[in-house]
C-alpha positions in Angstrom: 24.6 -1.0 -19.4 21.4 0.8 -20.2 20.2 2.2 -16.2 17.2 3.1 -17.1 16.3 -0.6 -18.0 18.3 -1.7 -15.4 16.2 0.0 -12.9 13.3 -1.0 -14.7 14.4 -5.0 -14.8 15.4 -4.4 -10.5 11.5 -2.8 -10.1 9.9 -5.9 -12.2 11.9 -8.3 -9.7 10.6 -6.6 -6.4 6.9 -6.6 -8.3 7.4 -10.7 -8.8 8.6 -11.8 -4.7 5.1 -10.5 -4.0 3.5 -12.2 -6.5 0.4 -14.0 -5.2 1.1 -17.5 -7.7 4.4 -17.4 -5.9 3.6 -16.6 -2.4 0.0 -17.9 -1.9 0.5 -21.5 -2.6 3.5 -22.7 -0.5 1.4 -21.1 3.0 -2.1 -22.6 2.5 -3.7 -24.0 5.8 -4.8 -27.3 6.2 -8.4 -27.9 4.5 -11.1 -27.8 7.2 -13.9 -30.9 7.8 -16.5 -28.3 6.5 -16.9 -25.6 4.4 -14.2 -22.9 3.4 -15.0 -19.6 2.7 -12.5 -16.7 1.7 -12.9 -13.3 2.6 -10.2 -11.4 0.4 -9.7 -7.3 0.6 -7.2 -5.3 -1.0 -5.1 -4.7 -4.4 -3.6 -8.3 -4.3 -7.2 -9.7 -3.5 -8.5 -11.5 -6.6 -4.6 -12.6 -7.7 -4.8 -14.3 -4.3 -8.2 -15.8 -4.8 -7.4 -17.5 -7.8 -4.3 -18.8 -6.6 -6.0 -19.9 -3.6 -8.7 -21.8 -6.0 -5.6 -23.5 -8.1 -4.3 -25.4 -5.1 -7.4 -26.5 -2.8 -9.6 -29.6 -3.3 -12.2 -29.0 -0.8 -16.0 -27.2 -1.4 -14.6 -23.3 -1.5 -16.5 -20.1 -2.1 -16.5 -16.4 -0.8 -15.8 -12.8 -2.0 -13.2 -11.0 -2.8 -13.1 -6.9 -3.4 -10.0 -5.2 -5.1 -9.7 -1.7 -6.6 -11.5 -1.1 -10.0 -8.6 -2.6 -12.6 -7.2 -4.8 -10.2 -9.5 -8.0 -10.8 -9.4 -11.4 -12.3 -11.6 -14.0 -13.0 -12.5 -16.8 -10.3 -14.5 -20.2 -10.5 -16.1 -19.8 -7.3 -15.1 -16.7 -5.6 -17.1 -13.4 -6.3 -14.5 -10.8 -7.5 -16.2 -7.1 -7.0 -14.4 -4.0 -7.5 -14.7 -1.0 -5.8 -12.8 2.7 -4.7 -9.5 3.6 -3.6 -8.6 5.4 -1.7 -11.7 6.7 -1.1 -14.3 4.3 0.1 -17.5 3.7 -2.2 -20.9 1.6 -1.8 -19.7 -1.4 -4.0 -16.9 -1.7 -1.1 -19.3 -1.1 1.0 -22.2 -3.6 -0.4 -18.7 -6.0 -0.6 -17.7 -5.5 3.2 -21.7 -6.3 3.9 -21.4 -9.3 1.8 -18.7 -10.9 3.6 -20.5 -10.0 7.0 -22.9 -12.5 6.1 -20.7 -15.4 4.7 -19.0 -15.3 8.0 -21.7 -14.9 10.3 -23.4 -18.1 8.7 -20.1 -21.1 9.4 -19.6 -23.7 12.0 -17.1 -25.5 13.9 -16.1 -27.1 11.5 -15.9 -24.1 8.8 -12.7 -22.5 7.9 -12.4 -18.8 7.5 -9.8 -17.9 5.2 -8.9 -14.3 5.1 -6.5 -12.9 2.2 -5.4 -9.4 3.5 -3.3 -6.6 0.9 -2.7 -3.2 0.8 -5.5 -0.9 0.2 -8.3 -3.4 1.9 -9.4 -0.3 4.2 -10.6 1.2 1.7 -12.4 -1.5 0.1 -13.8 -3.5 2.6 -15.7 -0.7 3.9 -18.7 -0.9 6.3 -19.8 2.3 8.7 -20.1 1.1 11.8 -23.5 1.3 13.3 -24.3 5.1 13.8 -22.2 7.1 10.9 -22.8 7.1 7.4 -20.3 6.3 4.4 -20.7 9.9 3.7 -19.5 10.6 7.4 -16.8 8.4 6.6 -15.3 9.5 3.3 -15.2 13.1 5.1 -12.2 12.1 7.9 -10.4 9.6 5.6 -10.4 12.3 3.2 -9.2 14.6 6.1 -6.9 12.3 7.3 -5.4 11.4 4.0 -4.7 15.5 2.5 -3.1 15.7 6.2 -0.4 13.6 5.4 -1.1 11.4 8.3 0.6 7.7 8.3 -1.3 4.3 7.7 -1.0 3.5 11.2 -2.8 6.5 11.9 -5.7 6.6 9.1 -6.2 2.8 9.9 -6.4 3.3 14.0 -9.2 5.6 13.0 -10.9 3.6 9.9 -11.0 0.9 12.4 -13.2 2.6 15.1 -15.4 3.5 12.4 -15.9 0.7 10.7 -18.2 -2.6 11.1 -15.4 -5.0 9.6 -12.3 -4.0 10.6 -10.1 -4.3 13.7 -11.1 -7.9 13.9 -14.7 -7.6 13.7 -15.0 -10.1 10.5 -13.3 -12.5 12.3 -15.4 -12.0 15.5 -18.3 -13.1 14.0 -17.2 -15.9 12.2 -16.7 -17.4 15.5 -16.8 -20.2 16.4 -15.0 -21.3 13.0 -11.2 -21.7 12.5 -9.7 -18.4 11.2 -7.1 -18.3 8.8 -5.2 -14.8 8.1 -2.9 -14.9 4.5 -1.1 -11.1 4.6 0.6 -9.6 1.7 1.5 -6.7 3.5 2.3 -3.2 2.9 2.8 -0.9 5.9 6.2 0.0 7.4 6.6 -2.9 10.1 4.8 -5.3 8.9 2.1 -5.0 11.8 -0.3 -7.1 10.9 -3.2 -5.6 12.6 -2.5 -2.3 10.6 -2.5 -3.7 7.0 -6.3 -3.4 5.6 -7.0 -2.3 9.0 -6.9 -5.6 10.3 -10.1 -7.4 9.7 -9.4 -10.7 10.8 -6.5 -9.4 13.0 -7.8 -8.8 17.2 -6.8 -4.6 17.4 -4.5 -3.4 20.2 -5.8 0.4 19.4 -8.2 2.1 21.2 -10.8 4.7 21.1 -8.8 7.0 23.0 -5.9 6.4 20.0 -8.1 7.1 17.6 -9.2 10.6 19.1 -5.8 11.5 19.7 -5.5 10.7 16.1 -7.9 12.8 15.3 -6.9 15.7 17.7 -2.9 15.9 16.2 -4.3 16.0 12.5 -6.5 19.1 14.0 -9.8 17.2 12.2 -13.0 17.6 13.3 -15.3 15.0 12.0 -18.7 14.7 11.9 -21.1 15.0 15.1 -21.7 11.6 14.6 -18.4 10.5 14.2 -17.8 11.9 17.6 -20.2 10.5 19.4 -19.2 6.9 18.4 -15.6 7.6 19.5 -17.0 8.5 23.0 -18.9 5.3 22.9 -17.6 2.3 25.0 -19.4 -0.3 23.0 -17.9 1.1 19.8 -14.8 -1.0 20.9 -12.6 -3.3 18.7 -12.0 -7.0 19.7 -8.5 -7.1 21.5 -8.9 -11.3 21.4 -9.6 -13.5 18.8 -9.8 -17.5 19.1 -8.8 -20.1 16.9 -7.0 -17.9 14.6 -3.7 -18.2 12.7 -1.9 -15.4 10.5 0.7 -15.1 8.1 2.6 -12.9 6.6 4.0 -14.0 3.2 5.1 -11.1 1.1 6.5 -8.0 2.9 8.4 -5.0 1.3 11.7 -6.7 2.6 11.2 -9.5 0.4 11.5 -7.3 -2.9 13.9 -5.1 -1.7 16.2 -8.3 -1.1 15.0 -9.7 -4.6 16.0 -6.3 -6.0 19.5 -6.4 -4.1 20.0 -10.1 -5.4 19.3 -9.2 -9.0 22.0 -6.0 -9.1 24.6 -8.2 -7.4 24.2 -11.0 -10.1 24.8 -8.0 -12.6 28.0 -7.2 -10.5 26.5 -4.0 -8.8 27.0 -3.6 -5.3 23.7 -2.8 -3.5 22.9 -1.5 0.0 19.3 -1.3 1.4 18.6 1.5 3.8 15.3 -0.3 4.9 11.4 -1.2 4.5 10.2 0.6 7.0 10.8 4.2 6.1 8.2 7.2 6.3 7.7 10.7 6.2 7.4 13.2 3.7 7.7 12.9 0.4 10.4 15.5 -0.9 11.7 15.5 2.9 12.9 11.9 2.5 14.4 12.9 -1.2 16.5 15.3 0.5 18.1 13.0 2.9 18.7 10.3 0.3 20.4 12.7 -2.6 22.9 13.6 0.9 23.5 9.6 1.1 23.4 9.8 -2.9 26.6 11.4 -3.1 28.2 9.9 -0.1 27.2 6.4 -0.9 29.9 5.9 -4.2 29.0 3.7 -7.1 27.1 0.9 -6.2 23.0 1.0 -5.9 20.6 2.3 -3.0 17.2 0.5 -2.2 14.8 1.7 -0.2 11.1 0.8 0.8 8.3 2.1 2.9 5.4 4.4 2.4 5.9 8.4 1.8 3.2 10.5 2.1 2.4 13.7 0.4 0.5 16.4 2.6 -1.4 18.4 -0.4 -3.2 21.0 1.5 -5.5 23.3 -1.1 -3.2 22.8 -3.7 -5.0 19.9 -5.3 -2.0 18.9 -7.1 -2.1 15.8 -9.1 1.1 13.2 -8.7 1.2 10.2 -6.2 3.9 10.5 -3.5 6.5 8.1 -5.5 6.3 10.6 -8.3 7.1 13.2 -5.8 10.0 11.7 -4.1 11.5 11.3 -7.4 10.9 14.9 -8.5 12.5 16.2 -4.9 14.9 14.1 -5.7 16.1 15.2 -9.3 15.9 19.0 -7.9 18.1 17.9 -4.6 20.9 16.2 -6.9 20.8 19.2 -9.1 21.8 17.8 -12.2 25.0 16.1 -10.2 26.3 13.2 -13.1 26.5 9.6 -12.5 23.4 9.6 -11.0 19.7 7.9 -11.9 16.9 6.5 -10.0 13.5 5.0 -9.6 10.8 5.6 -7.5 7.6 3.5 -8.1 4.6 1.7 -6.1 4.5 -2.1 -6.7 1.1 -2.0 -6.7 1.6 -0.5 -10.5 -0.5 2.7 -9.4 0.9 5.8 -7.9 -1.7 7.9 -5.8 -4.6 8.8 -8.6 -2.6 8.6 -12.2 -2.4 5.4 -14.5 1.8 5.2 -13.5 3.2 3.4 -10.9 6.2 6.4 -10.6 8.8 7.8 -12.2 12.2 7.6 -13.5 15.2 9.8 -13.1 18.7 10.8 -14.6 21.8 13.6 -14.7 19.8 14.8 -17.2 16.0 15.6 -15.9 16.7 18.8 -15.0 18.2 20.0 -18.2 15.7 18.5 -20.1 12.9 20.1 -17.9 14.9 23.7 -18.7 15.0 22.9 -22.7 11.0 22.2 -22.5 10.1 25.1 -20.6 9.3 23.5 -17.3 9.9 25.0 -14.1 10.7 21.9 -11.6 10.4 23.4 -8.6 7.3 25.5 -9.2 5.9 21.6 -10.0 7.2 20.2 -6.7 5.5 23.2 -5.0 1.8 22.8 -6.7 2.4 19.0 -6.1 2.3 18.3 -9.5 5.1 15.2 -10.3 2.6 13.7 -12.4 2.7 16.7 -14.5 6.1 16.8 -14.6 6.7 13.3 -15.6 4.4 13.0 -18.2 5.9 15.8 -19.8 9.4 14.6 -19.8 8.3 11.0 -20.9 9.6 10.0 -17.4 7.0 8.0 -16.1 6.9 3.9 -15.2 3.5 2.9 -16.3 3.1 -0.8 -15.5 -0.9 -1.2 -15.0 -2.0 -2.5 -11.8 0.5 -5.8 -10.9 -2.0 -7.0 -8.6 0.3 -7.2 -5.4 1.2 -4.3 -3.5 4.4 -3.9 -0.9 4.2 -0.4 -1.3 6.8 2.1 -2.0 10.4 0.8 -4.5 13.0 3.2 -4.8 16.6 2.4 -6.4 19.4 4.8 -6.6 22.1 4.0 -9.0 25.6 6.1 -8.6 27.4 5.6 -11.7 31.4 6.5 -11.1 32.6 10.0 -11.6 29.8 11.6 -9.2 32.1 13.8 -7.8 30.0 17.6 -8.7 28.3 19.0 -5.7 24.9 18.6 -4.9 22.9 21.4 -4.3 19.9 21.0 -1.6 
């Protein structure tokens, strides 16, 4: 057996349970007496539009804003693409779009929101009393700090005019519909894309604290509208319905299925886990060489707290990196750490491979691994070894894969 394609084929089958022609279809709501209009946001968005227009009869139109690369062609839904993961006027001229399509249905109109990783960004609309400018500077802040989703997105929503539930507020009194591909640890469906359509159980008070244990200190302006009572998000939302129907669970177990049809036992530590990047490494090359053959799956979202370095590599790229240093060159052992959404922080690879071998073929080229790890440069690292997993964008996102094959004969000691 070749691993490395091995790993590869396991990635590919988590990428396809979150497919949006798979998932979309089978959880469509029932056609409303009036109008429909989608409101889609996020890295999935268009994929879900189009399967959304392949399977309804009715009148249908609406928007849908997904990160530059990540489009595809509708018949009657607007497809824009904008920034990620910083937020940029086409997301914001797209989040002031569907402000209006929502603000104009009935009774008798359905609201049909298609929520995926990375909508926060996108769908992006200062609330009243901050600039985008304003804006960009804390998520900036909040995203070199290493802070978690639920965290940036607490905040995003108390600055924002769409999210938190505000869309859906004003499509009242409509019928609102909530189709979630998600991507955060939990599967909280208030916290992916910041919630739009979802009524938020975060406060104002959340988001200073948020603000206060990142040690940020935003913009006058930004203050002010935190101290605001009116500056509130909806904690109720009527006639609404949601869904969830792709979660990183669901490709972890597609991953797990696939290994055991090759005869490969396979143990999933769990979607949900966060923290560091090279922190969470560290712990899993300890499990590594506990576990015995078989294969490791893990999911989640990592996060990489850059500081001044300005190191280019997304946090996928740097587990795997951590990881190759924490095994020390141990035998028997290879892995794969990728984001389905086929885009790793800023690069063009969705992560990296490694093997036994990374390390010596790091020394042979002249590459110091850990003085890499420290600038925060995995990218780097990869791209000189040939190591990376470059997929283009898959147009779903479940966040963070990561599969750890232990071959027999890993008995040599790990150094950490």
């Amino acid at each position: 057996m070749n691993p490395r394609g091995f790993l590869k084929g396991l990635f590919g089958a988590a990428v396809a349970a979150a497919d949006p022609t798979r998932v979309v279809p089978p959880n469509l709501p029932g056609q409303p007496k009036g109008r429909t209009v989608v409101i889609a946001a996020g890295k999935a968005a268009a994929a879900m539009a189009r399967a959304v227009e392949g399977h309804w009869d009715g009148p249908i139109s609406g928007i849908a804003v997904t990160r530059y690369g990540h489009g595809v062609a509708c018949d009657s839904i607007e497809v824009v693409e904008a920034d990620h993961p910083m937020p940029d006027e086409a997301g914001r001229d797209a989040a002031m779009r569907a402000r209006e399509l929502t603000a104009a249905l009935t009774a008798d109109d359905l609201a049909l929101f298609l929520i995926s990783g990375g909508g926060s960004a996108l769908l992006n609309a200062p609330a009243d009393g901050i600039s985008l400018a304003e804006k960009q500077i804390v998520t900036r802040a909040l995203l070199t700090g290493g802070a978690p989703i639920s965290d940036i997105n607490c905040v995003r929503k108390h600055l924002s005019a769409v999210k938190g539930g505000r869309l859906a507020a004003l499509a009242a009194p409509a019928r609102v519909a909530t189709l979630i591909i998600s991507d955060v640890p939990g599967d909280d469906p208030a916290t992916v894309a910041s919630g739009p359509s979802i009524a938020d159980q975060t406060t104002l008070a959340d988001a200073r604290a948020v603000l206060e244990k990142f040690r940020i200190m935003p913009p006058d302006a930004v203050t002010a509208l935190l101290n605001r009572s009116e500056s509130e998000t909806p904690k109720s939302l009527p006639r609404a319905e949601t869904r969830i129907i792709a979660t990183a669970r669901d490709a972890l177990d597609a991953a797990a299925k696939a290994a055991r049809a090759a005869g490969i036992d396979a143990t999933v530590l769990g979607d949900d886990l966060e923290g560091e990047a090279r922190e969470l490494a560290i712990e899993h090359a300890t499990l590594a060489r506990a576990h015995g053959p078989g294969l490791i799956l893990s999911g989640g979202e990592v996060t990489v707290t850059l500081g001044d370095s300005g190191g280019k590599g997304g946090p996928n790229a740097e587990y795997a990196l951590a990881l190759a240093i924490a095994l020390g060159g141990a035998d028997h052992f290879h892995a794969i750490a990728c984001d389905t959404d086929g885009i790793d922080g800023e690069g063009d690879a969705a992560g990296a491979l490694i093997s036994s071998d990374t390390l010596t073929r790091a020394a042979a080229a002249g590459i110091d691994p850990r003085a890499m790890l420290d600038a925060h440069d995995s990218y780097g690292f990869f791209n000189k070894l040939g190591d990376h997993v470059v997929t283009g964008p898959t147009r779903t996102n479940v966040n963070d894969f990561r599969a750890i094959f232990v071959g027999s004969g890993s008995s040599d000691r790990i150094e950490l």
